[in-house]
C-alpha beads as a LAMMPS data file, in Angstrom:
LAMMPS data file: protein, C-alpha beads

191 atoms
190 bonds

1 atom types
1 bond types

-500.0 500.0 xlo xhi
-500.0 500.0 ylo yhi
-500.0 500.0 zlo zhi

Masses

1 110.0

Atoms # bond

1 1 1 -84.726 -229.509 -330.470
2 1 1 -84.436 -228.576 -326.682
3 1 1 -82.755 -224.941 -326.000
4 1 1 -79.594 -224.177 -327.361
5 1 1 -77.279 -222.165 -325.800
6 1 1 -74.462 -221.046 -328.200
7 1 1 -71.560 -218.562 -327.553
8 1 1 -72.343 -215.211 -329.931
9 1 1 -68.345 -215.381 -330.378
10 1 1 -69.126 -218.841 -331.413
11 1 1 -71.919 -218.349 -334.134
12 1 1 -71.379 -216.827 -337.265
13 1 1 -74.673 -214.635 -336.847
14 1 1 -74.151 -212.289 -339.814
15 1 1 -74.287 -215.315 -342.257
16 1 1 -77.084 -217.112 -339.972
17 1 1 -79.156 -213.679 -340.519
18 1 1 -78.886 -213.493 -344.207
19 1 1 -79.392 -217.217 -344.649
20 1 1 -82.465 -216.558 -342.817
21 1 1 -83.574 -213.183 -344.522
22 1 1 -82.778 -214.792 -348.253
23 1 1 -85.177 -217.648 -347.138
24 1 1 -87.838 -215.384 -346.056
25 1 1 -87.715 -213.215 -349.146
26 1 1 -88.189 -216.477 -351.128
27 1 1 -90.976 -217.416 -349.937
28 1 1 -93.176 -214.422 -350.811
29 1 1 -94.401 -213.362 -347.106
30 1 1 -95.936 -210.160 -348.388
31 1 1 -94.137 -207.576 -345.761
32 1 1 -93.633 -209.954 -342.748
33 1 1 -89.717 -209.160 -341.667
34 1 1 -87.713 -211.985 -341.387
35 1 1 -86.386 -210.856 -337.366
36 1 1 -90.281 -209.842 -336.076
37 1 1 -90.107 -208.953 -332.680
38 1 1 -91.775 -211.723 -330.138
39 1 1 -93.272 -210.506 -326.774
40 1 1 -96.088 -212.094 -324.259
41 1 1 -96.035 -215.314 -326.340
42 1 1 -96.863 -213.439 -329.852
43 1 1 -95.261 -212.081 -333.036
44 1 1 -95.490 -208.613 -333.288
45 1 1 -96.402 -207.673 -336.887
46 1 1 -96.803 -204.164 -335.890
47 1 1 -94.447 -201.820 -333.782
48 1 1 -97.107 -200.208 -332.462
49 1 1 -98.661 -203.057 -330.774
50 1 1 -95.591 -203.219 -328.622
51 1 1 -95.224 -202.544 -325.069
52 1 1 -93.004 -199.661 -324.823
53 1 1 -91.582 -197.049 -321.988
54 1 1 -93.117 -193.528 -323.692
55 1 1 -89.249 -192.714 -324.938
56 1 1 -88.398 -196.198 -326.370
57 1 1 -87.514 -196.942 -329.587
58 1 1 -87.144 -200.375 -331.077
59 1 1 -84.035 -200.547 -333.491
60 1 1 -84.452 -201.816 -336.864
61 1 1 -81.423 -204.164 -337.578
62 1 1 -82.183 -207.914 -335.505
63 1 1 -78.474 -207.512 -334.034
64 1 1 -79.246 -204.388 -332.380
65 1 1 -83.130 -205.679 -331.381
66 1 1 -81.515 -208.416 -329.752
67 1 1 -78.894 -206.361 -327.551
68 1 1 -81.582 -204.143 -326.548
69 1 1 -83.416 -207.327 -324.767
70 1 1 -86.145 -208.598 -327.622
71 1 1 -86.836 -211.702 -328.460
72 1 1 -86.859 -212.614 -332.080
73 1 1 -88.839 -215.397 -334.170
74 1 1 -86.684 -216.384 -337.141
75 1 1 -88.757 -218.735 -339.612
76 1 1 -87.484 -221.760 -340.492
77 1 1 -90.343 -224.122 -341.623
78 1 1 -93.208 -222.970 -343.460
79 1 1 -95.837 -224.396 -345.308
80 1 1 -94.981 -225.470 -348.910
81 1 1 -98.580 -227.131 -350.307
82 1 1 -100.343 -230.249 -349.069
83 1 1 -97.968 -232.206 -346.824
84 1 1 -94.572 -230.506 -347.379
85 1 1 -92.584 -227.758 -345.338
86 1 1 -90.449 -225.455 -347.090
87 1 1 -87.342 -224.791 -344.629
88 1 1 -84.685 -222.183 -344.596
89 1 1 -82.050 -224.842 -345.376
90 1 1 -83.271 -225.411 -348.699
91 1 1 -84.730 -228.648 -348.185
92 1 1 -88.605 -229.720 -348.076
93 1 1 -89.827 -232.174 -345.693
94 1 1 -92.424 -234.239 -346.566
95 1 1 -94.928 -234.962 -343.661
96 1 1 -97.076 -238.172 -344.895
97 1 1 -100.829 -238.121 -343.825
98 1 1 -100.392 -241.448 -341.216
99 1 1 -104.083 -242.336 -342.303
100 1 1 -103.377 -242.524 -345.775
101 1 1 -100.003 -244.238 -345.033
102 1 1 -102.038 -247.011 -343.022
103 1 1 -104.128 -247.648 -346.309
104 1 1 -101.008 -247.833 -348.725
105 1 1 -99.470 -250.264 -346.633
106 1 1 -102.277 -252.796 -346.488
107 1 1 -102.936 -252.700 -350.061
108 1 1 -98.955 -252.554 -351.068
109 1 1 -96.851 -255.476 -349.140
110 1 1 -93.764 -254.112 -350.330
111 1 1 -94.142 -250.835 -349.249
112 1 1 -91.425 -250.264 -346.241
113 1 1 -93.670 -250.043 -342.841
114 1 1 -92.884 -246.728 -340.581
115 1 1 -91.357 -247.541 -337.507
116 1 1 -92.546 -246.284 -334.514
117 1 1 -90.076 -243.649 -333.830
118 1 1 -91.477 -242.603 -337.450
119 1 1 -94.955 -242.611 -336.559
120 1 1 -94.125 -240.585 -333.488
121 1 1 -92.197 -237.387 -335.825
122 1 1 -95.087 -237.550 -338.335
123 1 1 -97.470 -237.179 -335.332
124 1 1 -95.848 -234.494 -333.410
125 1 1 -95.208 -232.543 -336.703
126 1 1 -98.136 -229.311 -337.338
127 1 1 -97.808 -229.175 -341.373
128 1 1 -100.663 -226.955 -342.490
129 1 1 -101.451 -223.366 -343.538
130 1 1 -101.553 -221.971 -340.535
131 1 1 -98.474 -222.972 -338.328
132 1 1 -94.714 -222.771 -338.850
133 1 1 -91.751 -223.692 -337.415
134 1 1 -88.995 -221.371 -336.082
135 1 1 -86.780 -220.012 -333.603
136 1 1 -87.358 -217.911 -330.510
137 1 1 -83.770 -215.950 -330.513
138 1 1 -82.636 -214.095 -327.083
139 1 1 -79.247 -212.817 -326.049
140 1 1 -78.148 -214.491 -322.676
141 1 1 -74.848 -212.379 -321.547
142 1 1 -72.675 -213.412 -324.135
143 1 1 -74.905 -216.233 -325.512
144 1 1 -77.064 -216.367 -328.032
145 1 1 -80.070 -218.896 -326.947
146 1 1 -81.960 -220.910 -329.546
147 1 1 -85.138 -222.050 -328.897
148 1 1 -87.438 -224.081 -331.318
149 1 1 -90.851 -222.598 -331.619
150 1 1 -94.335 -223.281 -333.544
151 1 1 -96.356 -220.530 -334.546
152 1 1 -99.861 -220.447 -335.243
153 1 1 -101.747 -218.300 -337.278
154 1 1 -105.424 -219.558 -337.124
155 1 1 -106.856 -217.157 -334.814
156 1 1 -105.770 -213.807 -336.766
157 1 1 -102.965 -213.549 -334.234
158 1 1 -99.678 -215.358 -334.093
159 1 1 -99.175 -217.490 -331.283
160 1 1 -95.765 -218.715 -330.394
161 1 1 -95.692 -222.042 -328.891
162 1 1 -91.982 -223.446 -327.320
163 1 1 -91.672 -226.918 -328.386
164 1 1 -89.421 -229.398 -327.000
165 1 1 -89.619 -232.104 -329.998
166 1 1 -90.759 -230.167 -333.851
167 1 1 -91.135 -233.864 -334.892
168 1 1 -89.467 -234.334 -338.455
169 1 1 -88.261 -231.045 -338.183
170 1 1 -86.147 -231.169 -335.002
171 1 1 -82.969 -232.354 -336.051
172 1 1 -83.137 -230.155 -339.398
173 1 1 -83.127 -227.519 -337.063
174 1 1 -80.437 -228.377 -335.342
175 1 1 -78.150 -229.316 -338.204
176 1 1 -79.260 -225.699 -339.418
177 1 1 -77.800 -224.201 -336.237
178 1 1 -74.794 -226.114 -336.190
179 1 1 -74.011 -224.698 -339.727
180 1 1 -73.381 -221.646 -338.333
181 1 1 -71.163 -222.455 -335.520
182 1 1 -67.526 -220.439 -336.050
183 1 1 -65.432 -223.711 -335.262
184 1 1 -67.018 -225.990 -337.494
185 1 1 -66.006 -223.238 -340.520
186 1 1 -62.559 -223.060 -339.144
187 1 1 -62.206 -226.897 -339.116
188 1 1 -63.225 -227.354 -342.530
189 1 1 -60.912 -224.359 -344.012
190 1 1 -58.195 -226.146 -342.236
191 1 1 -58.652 -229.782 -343.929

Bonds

1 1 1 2
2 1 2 3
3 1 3 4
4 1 4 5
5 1 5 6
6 1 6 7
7 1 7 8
8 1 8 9
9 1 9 10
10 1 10 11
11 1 11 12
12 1 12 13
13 1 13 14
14 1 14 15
15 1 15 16
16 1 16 17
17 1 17 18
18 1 18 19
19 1 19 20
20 1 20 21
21 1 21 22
22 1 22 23
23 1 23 24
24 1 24 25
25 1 25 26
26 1 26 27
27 1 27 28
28 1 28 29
29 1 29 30
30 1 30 31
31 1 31 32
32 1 32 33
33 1 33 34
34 1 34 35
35 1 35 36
36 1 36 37
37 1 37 38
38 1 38 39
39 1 39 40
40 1 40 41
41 1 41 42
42 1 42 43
43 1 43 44
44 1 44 45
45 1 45 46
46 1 46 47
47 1 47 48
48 1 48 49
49 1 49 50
50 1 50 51
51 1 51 52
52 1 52 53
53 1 53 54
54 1 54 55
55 1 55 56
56 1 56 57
57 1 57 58
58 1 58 59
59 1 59 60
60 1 60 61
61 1 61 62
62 1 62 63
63 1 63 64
64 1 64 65
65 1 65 66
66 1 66 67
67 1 67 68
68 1 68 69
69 1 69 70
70 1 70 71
71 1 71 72
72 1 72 73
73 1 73 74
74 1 74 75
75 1 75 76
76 1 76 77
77 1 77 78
78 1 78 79
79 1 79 80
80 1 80 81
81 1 81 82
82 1 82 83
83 1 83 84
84 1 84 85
85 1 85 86
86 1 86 87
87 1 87 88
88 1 88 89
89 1 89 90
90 1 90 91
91 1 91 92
92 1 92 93
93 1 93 94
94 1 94 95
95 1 95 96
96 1 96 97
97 1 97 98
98 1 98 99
99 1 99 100
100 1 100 101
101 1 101 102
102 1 102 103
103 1 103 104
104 1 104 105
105 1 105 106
106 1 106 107
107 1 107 108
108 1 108 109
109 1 109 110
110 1 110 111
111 1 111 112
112 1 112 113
113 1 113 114
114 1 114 115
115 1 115 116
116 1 116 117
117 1 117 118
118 1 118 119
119 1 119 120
120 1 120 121
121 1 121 122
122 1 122 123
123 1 123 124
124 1 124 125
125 1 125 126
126 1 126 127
127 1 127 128
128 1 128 129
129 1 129 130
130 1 130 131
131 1 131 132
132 1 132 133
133 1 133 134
134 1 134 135
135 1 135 136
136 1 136 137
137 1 137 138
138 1 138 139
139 1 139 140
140 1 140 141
141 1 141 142
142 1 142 143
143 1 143 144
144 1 144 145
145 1 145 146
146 1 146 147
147 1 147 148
148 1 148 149
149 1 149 150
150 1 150 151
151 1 151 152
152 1 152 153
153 1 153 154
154 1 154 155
155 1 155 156
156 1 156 157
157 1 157 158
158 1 158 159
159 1 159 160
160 1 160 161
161 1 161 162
162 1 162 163
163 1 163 164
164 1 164 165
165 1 165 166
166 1 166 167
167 1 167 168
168 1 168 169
169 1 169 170
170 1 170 171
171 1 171 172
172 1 172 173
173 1 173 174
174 1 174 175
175 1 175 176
176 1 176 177
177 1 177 178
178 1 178 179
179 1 179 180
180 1 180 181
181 1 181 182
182 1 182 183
183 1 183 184
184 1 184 185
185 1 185 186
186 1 186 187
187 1 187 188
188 1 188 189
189 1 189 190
190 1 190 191
């Protein structure tokens, strides 16, 4: 998914927030927020670990983090169990080991044979413990800017990675997004 740049009068955000907070609060996170704060390339789990002027406070509520400049990771792909991704749209995307996928298809002739666009996705697609897929939210004037990110986890710390393609789960994303947008809710009321 490259950047996306969407008018805030444009975007229903209050129903993109709770969709987002509902799926978070599914998946058992323990106390991880479902807005966390993102700064010098890393979630911040902690408010304290922020870098702050001495009489700054951080609001609470994502809306107001947002107008007050932060940038905010909202989950949207998490590992499910061995090759799946639980995402915020209620769907799980299965991301085939390509080794194993090899083997099938030489023992199994009439197994379908992935493409190479396919084998690309599956390759560019992280689907383990320790990454997930989101987005990196910022206020732009009056646009809200979507961007997709992978974050890892591996290192105790959790690194937040732009990414220009999330393999399988790039155009998910984007369908996700576009779910939101004002005028596609006022076209469909109308037919």
């Amino acid at each position: 998914m490259t950047t996306k740049k969407i008018p805030r009068a444009e975007f229903d955000w209050a129903k993109f927030a709770g969709a987002i907070t509902e799926f978070t609060q599914s998946l058992t996170l323990g106390s991880v927020e479902p807005f966390v704060i993102v700064e010098h390339g890393k979630l911040i789990l902690d408010d304290e670990d922020l870098t702050l002027a001495d009489d700054e406070q951080i609001p609470t509520d994502p809306t107001e983090r947002l107008e007050a400049g932060c940038h905010l990771f909202a989950p949207f792909a998490v590992f499910r169990d061995f090759g799946e991704l639980a995402c915020a749209d209620g769907d799980v995307i299965e991301v085939p080991d390509l080794g194993e996928a090899d083997l099938e298809e030489d023992e199994d002739e009439d197994a379908p044979r992935l493409t190479a666009k396919q084998r690309e996705l599956i390759e560019a697609t992280v689907c383990d413990e320790n990454h997930s897929y989101g987005f990196q939210i910022t206020l732009d004037g009056a646009n809200l800017v979507f961007r997709s990110v992978l974050v890892n986890e591996s290192d105790g710390e959790c690194d937040v990675e732009a990414v220009e393609v999330a393999g399988l789960v790039d155009k998910p994303m984007t369908r996700f997004l576009k779910g939101f947008s004002k005028q596609r809710s006022n076209k469909s009321r109308r037919a």
